[in-house]
C-alpha positions in Angstrom: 67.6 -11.5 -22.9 66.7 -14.8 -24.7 63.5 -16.3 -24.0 62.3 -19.6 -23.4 60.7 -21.7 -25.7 58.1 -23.4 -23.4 55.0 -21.8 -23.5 53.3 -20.1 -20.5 50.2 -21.8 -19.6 46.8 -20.8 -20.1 46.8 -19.7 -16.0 50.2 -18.2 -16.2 49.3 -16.3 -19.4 46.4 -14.6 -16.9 48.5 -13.8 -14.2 51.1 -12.1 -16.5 48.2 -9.9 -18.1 47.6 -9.1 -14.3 50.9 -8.3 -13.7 51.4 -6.3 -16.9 48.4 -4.2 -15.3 50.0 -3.3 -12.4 47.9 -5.7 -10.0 49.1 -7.2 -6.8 50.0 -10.8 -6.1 47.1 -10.6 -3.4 44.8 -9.0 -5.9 45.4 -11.3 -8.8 44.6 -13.8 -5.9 41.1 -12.5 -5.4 40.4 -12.3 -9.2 41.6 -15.3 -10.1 40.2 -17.2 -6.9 43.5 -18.7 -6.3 46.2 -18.5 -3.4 48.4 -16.0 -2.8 51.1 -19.2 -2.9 49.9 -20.1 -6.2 50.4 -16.9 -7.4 54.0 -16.6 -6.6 54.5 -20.0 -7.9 52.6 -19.2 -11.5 55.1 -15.9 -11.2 58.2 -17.8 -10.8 57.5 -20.3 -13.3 56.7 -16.9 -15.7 60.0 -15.7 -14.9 61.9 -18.7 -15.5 60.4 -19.1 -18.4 60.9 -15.9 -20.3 64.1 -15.4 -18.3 63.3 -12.5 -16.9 64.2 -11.3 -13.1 61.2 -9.4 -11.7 57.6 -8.4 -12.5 58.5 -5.2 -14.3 60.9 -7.6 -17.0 58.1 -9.8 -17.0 55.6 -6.7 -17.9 58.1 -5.5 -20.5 57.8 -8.7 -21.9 53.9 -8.9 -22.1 53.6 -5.2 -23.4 56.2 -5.7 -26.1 54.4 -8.7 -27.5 51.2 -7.7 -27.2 52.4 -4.6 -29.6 53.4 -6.4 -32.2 
């Protein structure tokens, strides 16, 4: 699985962090005070990014970097 060079954003860094935690789209909506819509649109950019295909890659991801 090769990743992406271009960073995540600041934003999308938080809503991966969310996701790593098990949070739900609609409750990372509510702690972020964004829309649900923008949500899913910081998730896909996420995935496209680390070229991964669902929220549990995408968790993988976050947890094996921030072990290292």
């Amino acid at each position: 699985m090769s990743k992406s060079t271009k960073p995540l954003t600041k934003r999308e860094q938080e809503v991966l962090e969310a996701l790593a935690k098990g949070f739900l789209y609609k409750e990372i909506s509510q702690k972020l005070l964004i829309s649900l819509d923008t949500v899913k649109k910081h998730c896909k950019n996420i995935y496209q990014k680390l070229n991964v295909r669902n929220r549990t890659e995408a968790s993988n991801y976050f947890n094996s970097r921030k072990a290292a």
